[in-house]
C-alpha positions as a Markdown table, in Angstrom:
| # | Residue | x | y | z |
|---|---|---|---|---|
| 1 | Unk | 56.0 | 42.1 | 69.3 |
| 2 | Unk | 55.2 | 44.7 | 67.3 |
| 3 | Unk | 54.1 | 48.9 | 67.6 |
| 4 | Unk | 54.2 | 51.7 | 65.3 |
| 5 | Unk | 57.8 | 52.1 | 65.5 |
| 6 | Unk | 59.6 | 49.3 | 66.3 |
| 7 | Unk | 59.2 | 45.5 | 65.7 |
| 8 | Unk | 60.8 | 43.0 | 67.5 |
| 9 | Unk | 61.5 | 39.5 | 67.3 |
| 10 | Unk | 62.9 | 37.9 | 70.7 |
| 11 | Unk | 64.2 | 34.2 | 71.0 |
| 12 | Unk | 64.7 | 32.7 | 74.2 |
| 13 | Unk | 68.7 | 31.5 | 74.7 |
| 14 | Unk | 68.0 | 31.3 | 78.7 |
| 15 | Unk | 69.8 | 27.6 | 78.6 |
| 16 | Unk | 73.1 | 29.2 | 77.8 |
| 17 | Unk | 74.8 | 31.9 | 79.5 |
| 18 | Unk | 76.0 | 33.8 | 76.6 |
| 19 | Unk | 75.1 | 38.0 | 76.4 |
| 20 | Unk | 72.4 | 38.8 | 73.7 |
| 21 | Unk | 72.8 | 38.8 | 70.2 |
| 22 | Unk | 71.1 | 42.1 | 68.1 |
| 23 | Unk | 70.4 | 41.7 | 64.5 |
| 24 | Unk | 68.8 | 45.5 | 63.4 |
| 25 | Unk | 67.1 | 45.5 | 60.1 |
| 26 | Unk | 66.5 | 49.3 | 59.2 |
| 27 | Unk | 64.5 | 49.5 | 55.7 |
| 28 | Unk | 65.8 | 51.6 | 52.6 |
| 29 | Unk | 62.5 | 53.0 | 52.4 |
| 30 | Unk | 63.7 | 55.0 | 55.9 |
| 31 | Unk | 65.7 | 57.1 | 54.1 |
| 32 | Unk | 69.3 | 57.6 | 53.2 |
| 33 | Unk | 72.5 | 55.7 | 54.4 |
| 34 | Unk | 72.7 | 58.8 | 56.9 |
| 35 | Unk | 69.6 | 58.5 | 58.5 |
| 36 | Unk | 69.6 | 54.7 | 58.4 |
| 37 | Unk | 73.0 | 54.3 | 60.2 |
| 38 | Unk | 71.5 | 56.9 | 62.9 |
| 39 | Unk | 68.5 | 54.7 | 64.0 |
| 40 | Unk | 71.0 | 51.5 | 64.1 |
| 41 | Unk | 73.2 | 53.6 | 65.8 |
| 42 | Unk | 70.6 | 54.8 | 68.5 |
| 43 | Unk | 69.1 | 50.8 | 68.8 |
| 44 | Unk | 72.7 | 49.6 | 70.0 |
| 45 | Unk | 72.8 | 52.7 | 72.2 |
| 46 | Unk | 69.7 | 51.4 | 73.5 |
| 47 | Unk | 70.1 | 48.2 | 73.9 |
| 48 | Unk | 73.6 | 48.4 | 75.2 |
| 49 | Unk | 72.5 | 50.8 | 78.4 |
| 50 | Unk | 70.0 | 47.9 | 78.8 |
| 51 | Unk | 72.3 | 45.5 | 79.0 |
| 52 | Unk | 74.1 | 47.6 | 81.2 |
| 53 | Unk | 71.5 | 48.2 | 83.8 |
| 54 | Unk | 71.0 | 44.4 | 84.0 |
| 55 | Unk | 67.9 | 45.0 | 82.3 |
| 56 | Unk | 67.9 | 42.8 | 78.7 |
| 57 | Unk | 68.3 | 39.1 | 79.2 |
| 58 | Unk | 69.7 | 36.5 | 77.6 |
| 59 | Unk | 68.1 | 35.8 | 74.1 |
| 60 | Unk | 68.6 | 36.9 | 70.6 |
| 61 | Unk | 66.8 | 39.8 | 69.6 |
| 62 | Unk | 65.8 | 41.1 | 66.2 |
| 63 | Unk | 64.4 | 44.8 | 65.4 |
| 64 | Unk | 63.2 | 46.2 | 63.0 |
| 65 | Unk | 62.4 | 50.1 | 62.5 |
| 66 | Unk | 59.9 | 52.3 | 61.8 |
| 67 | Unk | 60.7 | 55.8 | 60.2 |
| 68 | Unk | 60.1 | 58.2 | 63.6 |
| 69 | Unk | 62.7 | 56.3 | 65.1 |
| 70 | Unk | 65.3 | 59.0 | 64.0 |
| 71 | Unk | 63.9 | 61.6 | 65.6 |
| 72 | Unk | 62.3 | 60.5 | 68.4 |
| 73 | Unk | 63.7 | 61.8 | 71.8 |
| 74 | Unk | 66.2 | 59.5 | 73.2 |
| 75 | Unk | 64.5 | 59.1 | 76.5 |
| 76 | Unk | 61.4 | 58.3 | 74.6 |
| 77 | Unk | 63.6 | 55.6 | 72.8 |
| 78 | Unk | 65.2 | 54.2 | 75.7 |
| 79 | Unk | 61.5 | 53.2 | 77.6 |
| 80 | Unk | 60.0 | 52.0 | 74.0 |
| 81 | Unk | 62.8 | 49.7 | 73.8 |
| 82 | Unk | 62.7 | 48.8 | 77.0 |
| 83 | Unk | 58.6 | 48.3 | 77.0 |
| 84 | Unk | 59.1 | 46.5 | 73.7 |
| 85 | Unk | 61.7 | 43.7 | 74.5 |
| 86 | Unk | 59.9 | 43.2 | 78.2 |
| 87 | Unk | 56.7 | 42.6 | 76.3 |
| 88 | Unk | 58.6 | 40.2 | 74.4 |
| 89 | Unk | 59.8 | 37.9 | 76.7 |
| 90 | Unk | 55.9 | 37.4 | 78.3 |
């Protein structure tokens, strides 16, 4: 699945009962170590709330960013993430 900010690649662990795994590739060309360490820092954010609401299934999931993902506002993250791994799994 992929958008203008965020590509994800999901694979389906359903026939264990393990959490999710997260790999987060986050490009050089982003920007500095700063900036890059924010936007992995915001995708566990995200993805760990998910997980907490119940709402990210068992699988491993890899994303990859785009560059607005430092700045974007977190609620705006948090349902792009969300719309991204649910449009994954279909």
């Amino acid at each position: 699945m992929s958008t203008r900010f965020l590509v994800l690649y999901w694979f389906d662990r359903s026939e264990t009962a393990e959490d999710p795994r997260l790999g987060i590739a986050v490009p050089k060309q982003l920007g500095g170590a700063v900036v890059r360490n924010r936007v992995r820092r915001r995708l566990r954010a995200a993805l760990r709330e998910l997980l907490a609401e119940g709402r990210l299934p068992a699988g491993t999931y890899l994303l990859g960013a785009g560059p607005e993902l430092a700045t974007m506002p977190w609620p705006q993250l948090l349902a792009l993430v969300h719309d991204t791994c649910a449009e994954a799994r279909r």
